[in-house]
ZABA-847038 format. One record per residue (C-alpha): residue in one letter; x negated, y negated, z; residue number from 1. Coordinates in steps of 0.25 Angstrom, whole numbers, plus 5000, padded with zeros to 4 digits. Layout:
REM ZABA-847038
+-----+------+------+------+-----+
| res |    u |    v |    w |   n |
+-----+------+------+------+-----+
|   A |    X |    Y |    Z | NUM |
...
+-----+------+------+------+-----+
This chain:
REM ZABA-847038
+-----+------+------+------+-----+
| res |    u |    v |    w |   n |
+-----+------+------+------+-----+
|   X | 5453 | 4744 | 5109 |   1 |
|   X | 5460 | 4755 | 5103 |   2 |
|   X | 5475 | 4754 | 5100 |   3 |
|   X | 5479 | 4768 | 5105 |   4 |
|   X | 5475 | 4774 | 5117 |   5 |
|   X | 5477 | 4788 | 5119 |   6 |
|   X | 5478 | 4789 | 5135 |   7 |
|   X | 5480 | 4800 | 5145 |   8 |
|   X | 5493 | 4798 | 5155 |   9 |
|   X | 5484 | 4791 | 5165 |  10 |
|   X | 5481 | 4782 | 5152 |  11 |
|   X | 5467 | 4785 | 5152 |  12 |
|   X | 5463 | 4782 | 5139 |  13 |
|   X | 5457 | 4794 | 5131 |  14 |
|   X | 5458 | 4789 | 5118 |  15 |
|   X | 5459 | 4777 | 5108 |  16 |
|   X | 5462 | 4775 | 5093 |  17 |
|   X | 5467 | 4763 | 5083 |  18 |
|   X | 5475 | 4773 | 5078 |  19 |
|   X | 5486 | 4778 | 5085 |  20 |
|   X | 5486 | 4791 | 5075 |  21 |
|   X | 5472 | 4793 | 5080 |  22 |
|   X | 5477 | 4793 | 5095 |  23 |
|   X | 5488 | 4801 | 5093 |  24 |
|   X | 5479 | 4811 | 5085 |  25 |
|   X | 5469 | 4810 | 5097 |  26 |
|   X | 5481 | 4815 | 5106 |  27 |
|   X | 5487 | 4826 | 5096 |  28 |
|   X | 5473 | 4831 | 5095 |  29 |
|   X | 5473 | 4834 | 5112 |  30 |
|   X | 5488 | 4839 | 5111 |  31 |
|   X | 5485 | 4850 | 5101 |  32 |
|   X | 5470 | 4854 | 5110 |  33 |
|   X | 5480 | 4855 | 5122 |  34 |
|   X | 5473 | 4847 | 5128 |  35 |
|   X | 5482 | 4836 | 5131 |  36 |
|   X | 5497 | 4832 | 5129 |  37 |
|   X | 5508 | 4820 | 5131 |  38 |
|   X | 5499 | 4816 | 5143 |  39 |
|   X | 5492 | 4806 | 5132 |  40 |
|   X | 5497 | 4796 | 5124 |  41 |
|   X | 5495 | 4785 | 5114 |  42 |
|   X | 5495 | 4772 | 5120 |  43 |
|   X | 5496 | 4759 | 5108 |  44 |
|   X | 5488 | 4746 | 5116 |  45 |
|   X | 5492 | 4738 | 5105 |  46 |
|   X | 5508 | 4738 | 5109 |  47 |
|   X | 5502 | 4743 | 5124 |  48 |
|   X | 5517 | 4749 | 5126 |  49 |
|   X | 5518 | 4760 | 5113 |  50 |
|   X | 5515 | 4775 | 5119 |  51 |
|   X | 5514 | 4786 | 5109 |  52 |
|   X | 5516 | 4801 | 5119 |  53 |
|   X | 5513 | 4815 | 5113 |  54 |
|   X | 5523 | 4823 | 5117 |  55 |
|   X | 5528 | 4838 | 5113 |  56 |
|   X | 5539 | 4839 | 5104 |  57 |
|   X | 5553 | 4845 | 5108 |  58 |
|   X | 5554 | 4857 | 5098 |  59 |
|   X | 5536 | 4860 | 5100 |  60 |
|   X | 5530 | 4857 | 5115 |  61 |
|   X | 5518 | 4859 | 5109 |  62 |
|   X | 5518 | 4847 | 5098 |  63 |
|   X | 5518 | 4834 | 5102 |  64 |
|   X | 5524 | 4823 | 5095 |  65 |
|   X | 5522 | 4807 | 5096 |  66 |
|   X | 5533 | 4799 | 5102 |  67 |
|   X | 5532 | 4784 | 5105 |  68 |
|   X | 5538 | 4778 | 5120 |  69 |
+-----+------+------+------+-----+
């Protein structure tokens, strides 16, 4: 099994990588096609608690940044 799993809110899984660049690259690649937002996120199953959420940035709505929660 992958380490990162890029799921959807309903955590449907749409995507998995051993590289959590990979996922996040997988994520960015949607946001800049318009095609989704912070409605995904980057799940690690080997901590099973660490949540990485794209999300826009205060001075650009339309740039997302990574934080961790």
């Amino acid at each position: 099994m992958e380490r990162y799993e890029v799921l959807y809110m309903d955590h449907t899984r749409v995507f998995a990588s051993d590289s959590l660049q990979a996922a996040k690259d997988w994520v960015q690649t949607k946001i800049q096609q318009g095609a989704i937002g912070s409605d995904h996120v980057v799940f690690d199953t080997e901590s099973g608690e660490t949540w990485y959420t794209p999300g826009p940035s205060e001075d650009n709505p339309n740039y997302y940044r990574w934080a961790q929660e």
